[in-house]
N, C-alpha and C positions, 0 to 999 in steps of 0.2 A: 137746761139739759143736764143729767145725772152723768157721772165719773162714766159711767160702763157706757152711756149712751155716746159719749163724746171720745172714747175709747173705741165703739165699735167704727161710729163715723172717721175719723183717723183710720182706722185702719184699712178702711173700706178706699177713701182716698190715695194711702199709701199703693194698695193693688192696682187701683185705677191706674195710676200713675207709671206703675213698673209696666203693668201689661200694652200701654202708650210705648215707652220706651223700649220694648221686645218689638212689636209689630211696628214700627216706622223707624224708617233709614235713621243712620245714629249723627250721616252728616248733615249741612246745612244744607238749606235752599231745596234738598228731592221734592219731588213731586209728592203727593201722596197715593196711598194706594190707591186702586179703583176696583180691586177684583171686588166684584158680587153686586156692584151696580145692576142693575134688574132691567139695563135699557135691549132692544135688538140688537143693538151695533154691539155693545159689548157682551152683553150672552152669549153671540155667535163668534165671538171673535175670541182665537185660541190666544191671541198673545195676552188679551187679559184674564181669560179664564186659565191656564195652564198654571198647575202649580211651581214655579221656579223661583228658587232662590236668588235670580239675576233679575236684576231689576230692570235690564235693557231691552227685553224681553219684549217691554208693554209699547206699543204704537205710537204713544205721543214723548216716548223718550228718541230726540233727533241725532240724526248725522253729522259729522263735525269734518269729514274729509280729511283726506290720507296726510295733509301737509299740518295738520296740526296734530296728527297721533305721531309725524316724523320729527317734531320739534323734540319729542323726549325718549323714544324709541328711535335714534335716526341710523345705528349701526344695521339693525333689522331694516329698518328702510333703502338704506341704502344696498343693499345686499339682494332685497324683494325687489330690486327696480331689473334689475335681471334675471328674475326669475320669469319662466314662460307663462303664469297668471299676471303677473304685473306686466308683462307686455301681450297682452290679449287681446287689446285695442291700445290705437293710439292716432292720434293726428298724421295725415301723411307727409313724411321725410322724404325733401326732393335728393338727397342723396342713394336712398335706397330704395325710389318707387319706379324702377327701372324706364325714367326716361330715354326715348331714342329707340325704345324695345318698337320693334314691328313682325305681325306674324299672318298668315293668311291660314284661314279655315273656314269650308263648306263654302265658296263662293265672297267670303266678305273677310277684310282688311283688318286686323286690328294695330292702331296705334298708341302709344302713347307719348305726351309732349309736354312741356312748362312753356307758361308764358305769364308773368309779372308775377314769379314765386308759386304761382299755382298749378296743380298737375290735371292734364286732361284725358278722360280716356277718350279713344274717335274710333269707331266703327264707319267702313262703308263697305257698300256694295259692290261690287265690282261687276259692270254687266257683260256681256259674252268677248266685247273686242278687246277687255283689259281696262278700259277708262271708269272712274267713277261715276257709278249713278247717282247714289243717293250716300247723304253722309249725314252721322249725329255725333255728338262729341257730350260730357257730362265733367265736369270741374268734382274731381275724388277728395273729397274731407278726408277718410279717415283708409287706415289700415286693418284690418282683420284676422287675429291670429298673431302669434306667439315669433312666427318664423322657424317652431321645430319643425314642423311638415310642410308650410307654407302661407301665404297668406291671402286673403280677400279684400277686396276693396270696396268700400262704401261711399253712394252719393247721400248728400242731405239737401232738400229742400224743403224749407218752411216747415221746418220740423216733422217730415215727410222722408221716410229711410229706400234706401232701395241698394241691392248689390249691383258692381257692375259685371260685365260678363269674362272680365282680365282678372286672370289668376297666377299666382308664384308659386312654384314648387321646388321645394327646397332639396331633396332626393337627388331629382335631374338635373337644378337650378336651371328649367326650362317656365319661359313665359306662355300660356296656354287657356283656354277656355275653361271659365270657374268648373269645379265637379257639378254634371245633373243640369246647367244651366238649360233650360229650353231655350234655343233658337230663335224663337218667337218671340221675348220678353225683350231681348236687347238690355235696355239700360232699365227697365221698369218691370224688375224680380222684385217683390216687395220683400222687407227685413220683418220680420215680428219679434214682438216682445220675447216669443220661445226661444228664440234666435239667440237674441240677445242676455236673455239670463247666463250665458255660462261661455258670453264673450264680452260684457262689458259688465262693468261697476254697478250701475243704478242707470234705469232711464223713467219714468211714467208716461205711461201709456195714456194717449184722450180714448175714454171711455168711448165704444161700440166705433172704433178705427181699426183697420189693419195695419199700418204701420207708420199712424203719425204720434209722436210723443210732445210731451209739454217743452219749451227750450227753455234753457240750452236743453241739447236731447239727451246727453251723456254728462252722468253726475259722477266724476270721476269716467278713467278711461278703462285701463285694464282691471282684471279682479283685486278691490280696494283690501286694507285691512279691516272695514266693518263691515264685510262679507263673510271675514269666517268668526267675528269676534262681537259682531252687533253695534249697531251704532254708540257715540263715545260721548257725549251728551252728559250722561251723568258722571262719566269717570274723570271728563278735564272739569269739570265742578268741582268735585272734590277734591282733586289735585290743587286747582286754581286757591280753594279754601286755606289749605295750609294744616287740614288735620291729619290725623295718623291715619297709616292704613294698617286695616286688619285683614288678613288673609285668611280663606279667600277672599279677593275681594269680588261683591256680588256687583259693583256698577257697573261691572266690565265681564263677557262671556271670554272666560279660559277655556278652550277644549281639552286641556289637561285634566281639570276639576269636572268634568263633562261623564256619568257614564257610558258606556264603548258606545252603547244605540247611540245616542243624541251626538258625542263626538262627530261619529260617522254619517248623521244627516245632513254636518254642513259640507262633506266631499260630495254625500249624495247630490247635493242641490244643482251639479253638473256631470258628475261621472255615473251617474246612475240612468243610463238614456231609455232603457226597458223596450216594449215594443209601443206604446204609446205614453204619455200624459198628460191626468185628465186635474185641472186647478178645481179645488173643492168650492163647493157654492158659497156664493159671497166673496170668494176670496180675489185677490188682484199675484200678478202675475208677481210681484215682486214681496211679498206680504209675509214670505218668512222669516224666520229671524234665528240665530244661532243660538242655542240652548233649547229648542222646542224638536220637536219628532217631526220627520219632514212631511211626514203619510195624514197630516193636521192640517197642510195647506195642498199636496199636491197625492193623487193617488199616480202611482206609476205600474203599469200592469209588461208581465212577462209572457214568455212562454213557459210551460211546465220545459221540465230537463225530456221527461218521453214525447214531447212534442218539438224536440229541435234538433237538427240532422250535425250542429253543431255548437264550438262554445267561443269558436273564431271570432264568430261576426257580433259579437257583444259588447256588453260595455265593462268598464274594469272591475265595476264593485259587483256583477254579475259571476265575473269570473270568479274574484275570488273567494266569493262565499261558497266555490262548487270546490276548493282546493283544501287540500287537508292542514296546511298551516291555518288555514281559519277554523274549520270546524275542531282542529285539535285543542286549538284557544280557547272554544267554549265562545265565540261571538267577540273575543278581546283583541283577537287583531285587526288592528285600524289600519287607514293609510300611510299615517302619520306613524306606525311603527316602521315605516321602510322608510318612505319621501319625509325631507325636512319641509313645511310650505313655506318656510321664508326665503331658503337657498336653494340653488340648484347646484349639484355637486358642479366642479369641471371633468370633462373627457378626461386628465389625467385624472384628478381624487376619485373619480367614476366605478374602477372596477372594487378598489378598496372600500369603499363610503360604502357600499350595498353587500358587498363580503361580512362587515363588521354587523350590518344588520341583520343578516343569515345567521351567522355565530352567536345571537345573542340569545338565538332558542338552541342553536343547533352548535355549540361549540366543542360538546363533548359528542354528541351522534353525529358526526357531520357526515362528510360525504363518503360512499364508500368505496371509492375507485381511487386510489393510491396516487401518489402527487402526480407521481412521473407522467401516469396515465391521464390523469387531469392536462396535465402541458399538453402533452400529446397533443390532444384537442382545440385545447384554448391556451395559448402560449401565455396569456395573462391569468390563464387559472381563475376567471370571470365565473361566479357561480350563477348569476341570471343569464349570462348567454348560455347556458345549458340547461336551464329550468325555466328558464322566462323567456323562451324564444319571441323573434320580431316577426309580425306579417311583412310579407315583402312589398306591397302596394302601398303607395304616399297619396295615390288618391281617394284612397277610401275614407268616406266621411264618419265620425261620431261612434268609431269604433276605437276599440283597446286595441294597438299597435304591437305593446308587448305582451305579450302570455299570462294575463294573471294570475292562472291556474296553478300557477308554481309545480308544475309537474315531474314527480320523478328521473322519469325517464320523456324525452324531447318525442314532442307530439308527428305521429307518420301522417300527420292529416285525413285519417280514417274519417270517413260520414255514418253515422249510426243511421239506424233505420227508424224512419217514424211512426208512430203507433196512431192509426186511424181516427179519427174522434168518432165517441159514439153520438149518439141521435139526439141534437140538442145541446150537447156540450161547448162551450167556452173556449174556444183555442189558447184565453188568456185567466193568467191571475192577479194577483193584488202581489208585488211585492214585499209589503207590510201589511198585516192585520189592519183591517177598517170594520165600521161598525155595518151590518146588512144593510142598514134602509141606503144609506152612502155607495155600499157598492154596490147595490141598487143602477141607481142612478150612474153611477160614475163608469159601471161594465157598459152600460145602455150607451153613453157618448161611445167609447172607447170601439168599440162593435161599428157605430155608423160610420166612425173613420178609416176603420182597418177593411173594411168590406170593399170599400171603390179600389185596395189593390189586390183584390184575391177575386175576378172576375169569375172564378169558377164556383167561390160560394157566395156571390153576392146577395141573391136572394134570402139565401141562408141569415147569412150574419144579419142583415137588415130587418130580417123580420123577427129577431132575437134580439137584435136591439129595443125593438118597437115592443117588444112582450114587457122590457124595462122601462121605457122612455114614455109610454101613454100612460100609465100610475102614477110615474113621478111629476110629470108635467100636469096629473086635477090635481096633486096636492100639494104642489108649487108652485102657482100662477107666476111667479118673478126669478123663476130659475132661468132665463133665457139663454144659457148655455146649453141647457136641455132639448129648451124648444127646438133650438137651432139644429141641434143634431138628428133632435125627432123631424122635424122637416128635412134633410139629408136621406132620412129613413127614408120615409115614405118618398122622396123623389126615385130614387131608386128603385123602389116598387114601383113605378109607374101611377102614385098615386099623385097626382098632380094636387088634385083639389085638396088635399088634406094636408100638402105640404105647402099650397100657398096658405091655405087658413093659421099654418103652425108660425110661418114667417112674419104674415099681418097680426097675429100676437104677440112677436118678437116689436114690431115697428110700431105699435100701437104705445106699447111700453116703453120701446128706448129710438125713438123717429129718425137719428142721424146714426143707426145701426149699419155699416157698409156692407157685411156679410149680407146682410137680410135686403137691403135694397138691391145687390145685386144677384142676388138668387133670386130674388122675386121679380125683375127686368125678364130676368132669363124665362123665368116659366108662364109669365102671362104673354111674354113672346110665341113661346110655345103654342099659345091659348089662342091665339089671333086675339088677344085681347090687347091691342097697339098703344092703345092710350094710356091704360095704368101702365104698360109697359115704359113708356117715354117719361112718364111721372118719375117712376122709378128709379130711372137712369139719369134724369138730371138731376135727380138729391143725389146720388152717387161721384156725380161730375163737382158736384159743390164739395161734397165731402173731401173728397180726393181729385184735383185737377188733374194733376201729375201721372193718371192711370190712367195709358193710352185705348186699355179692353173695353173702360168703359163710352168713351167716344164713339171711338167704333159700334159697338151696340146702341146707343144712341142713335146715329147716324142712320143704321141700319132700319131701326124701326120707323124713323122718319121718314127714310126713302118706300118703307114699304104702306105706307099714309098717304105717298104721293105729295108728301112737303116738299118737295124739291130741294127750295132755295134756302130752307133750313137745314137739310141733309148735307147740300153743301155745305155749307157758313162749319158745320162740325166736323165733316170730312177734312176741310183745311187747314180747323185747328188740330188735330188730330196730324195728319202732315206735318201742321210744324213743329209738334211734340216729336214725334218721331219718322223722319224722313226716310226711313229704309223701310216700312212698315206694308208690303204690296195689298193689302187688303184694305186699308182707306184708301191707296187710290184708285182703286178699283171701284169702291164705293165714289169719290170724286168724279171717274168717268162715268159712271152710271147718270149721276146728276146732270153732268153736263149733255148727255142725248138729251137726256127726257126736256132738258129749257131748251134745246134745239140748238146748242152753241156746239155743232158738230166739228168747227178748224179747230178749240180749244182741246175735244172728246180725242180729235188722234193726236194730239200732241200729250196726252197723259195717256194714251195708249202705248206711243213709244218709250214712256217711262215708267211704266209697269211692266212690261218686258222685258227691258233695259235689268230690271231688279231679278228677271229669273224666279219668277214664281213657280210654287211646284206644279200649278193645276197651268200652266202656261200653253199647253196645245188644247185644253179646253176654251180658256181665253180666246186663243186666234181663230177658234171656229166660232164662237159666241160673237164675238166683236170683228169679225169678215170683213163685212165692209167697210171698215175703217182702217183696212192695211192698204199698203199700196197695191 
């Protein structure tokens, strides 16, 4: 090899070598990159395609839990342990889960009791002479909520979530029935994953379940530190390593080092509640990560400002993108320019701590009403009690309580008028810019969900949906979030057949899907089609035991088969799941005529009555001869 040849080769190695050490982590043991792998999973997947200089970013960097980032950060820790995220879930405490509380409402009892450390909530029925008819009782794991407004309570079984119908409010400190509960669910309101993003830590969801998760269910309780920081994986690595840190450091997501957008997608990831959200395809409910754009994993659709009569009923990062402290920013004010997220001021530091954050745009303009007159008003001279007024309701759910609007002058509660849609138009938007073929698709869910509560344009939205949801679903055979919603669609039009064909392409692809089994119970019920109907509903009963709807339907189609002795054997179980429940035993005395065990028929006659059904003087004419 000649001087120049062995000169070039050196030098060529020399580059090699540096352009290694620029592109790979500088500490030991990182993973290596993976971006530009050419596989599906990772093509599609923003945490490895997204350009970020944080390396936590990427999927296969893991969570290390809140007690090992408190080993070296523990003054923050301890401090975030009362903060209203870090108590957003937790284990129930028999000191403050208001045992002894009893309260009566619509007819039925509620209790709450301990017995060997554990708390239970008991519903019963109470029938017309005042004695119990029927009672269920449910062993509460956890608590729900912060305790700023109040809390909720959660059963678990088998990794199986459900609320119970006992609610705290912290307002009245009166014990009372959860907000919105239907009547009808008792102990079996199911929890969902949506639910749960922006009340508890981490859970996984079993794929095509409604609310059963991998156990333990809860990975971490309330909102963890690698919630808003990304998991810690590579950061106690190189802590553990013993090499220097360079600043920034990239193994670990700072929302300081964050610009304003991405800062602000990890508040969005729960105070951002919009009028629906639709998870982008492929993705899982829990699949964001702090430093990436949130509109990458979740699209969240609004109403325009000429299409809402107010700015009340919203959520806070709604509000305050419409307030002039933000758009006078330029998009630079964040959360975190007012709220600390690791502390929560106290009611004394209170009016001060959010004063000092006013003054730090507004020190020299500040307010323009003279001190004296400030007292006058507010003897603490509180700048957000005059700018940032409270709604007065504690029951109102997933809305901003205080005024984010930051309004001059304190809001008269005027309702603006709202402006018609025209022919065809969209009552919703995209929050954030998405790419068309996306909101495409992702308006088309969003439409078949908002339509079953706007009875007056149902038709409408539905069939606006389906003008998006029949494209997307030829040229995405494995979008089954789609499907699902294009079958919604079309049920709603009355299009029966095409909403079961949308379902059994749903079931065809994912078999232990409970949405799709039980919608398809439901419609080939419809169909007098009894058989697949039963098919249906007992994959649904495997799925999910612990959903007492779907027994009943069960039950129902059985009886309407003429299985008798099967209708019973399910009605039973169904009973024993939930004993208040007057329509299995309704179903139960049905069975009992028809096998001709008429002593047994009036003795579940008088306790289906006993329960105060609402259709109860149809019952006594229907089942006549079986009163005294």
């Amino acid at each position: 090899m000649s001087r120049v040849s062995r000169w070039v080769a050196g030098f060529v190695l020399l580059a090699v070598g540096a352009a290694v050490l620029i592109t790979r982590p500088w500490w030991p043991n990182a993973p290596e990159p993976q971006r530009g792998i050419e596989t599906p999973e990772v093509a599609h997947d923003p945490r490895w395609t997204y350009d970020s200089p944080f390396l936590n970013v990427r999927p296969d960097v893991q969570y290390v839990g809140d007690s090992v980032c408190a080993e070296c950060h523990h003054d923050i820790a301890k401090h975030y342990q009362h903060h209203p995220m870090g108590r957003a879930l937790a284990p129930v405490n028999l000191e403050d889960s208001g045992v002894g509380v009893q309260f009566e409402r619509n007819g039925y009892r509620y209790r709450i009791s301990a017995r060997n450390g554990k708390v239970f909530h008991i519903e019963e029925r109470l029938a017309p002479d005042g004695r119990v008819a029927a009672r269920v009782e449910r062993h509460v794991r956890y608590t729900l909520g912060s305790g700023t407004r109040g809390r909720a309570f959660l059963i678990e079984q088998d990794g199986r979530v459900f609320t119970s119908p006992i609610s705290w409010y912290r307002q009245t400190g009166d014990w009372d029935l959860a907000p919105e509960h239907p009547e009808h669910l008792h102990f079996s309101r199911p929890i969902v994953a949506g639910c749960l993003i922006c009340h508890s830590n981490r859970v996984e969801p079993v794929e095509g379940t409604v609310n059963t998760y991998e156990q333990p269910v809860f990975r971490g309780y309330g909102i963890g530190c690698e919630r808003c920081h990304g998991p810690g994986e590579l950061h106690v690595k190189r802590h553990e390593s013993g090499e220097r840190v360079r600043l920034p450091d990239h193994s670990i997501v700072n929302p300081a080092h964050l610009e304003p957008k991405l800062a602000a997608a990890i508040c969005q990831q729960c105070h951002l509640k919009g009028e629906e959200r639709v998870l982008a395809e492929g993705r899982h409910p829990f699949d964001f990560r702090p430093g990436l754009p949130l509109e990458l994993f979740w699209t969240v659709f609004v109403r325009p400002a000429e299409l809402r009569a107010s700015y009340r009923t919203v959520s806070q990062v709604e509000q305050m993108q419409v307030s002039r402290c933000f758009q006078g920013s330029g998009g630079r004010l964040g959360c975190t320019s007012c709220h600390d997220p690791h502390r929560q001021p106290t009611m004394e530091e209170r009016v001060e701590f959010y004063r000092s954050r006013c003054q730090s745009c507004h020190e020299k303009g500040g307010c323009s009403l003279a001190v004296d007159e400030r007292r006058r008003r507010q003897p603490d001279d509180s700048c957000i009690a005059c700018h940032m007024s409270k709604e007065g309701s504690s029951n109102i759910l997933h809305v901003a309580v205080t005024d984010h609007r930051i309004l001059r002058h304190p809001d008269p509660g005027t309702v603006q008028a709202i402006r018609p849609l025209a022919p065809g138009e969209s009552p919703l938007r995209p929050f954030a810019e998405i790419p068309e073929n996306r909101l495409r698709r992702d308006l088309g869910i969003a439409l078949a969900r908002i339509a079953t509560a706007d009875p007056q344009r149902l038709e409408t939205l539905s069939r606006m949906s389906l003008e998006r949801l029949i494209p997307t679903t030829r040229e995405r055979p494995d979008d089954l979030a789609a499907w699902e919603a294009r079958a919604e669609a079309h049920r709603r039009l009355g299009q029966v057949e095409d909403a079961i064909a949308a379902l059994e392409h749903v079931r065809t692809r994912r078999p232990r899907s409970e949405t799709a089994l039980t919608e398809l119970a439901e419609l080939y019920e419809s169909q007098s089609k009894f058989a697949a109907a039963v098919d249906a509903w007992r994959a649904a009963v495997e799925i999910n035991p612990d959903a007492p709807s779907y027994r009943i339907g069960l039950a129902r189609v059985l009886a309407r088969l003429g299985r008798w002795s099967e209708a019973l054997q399910v009605a039973d179980e169904m009973i024993a799941l939930e004993p208040v429940n007057p329509e299995a035993r309704v179903l139960r005395l049905s069975c009992l005529l028809r096998l001709g065990e008429t002593p047994r028929a009036k003795e579940e006659l008088e306790r289906v009555l006993a329960l105060r059904p609402i259709n109860e003087a149809e019952l006594r004419r229907r089942f006549a001869d079986l009163l005294p």
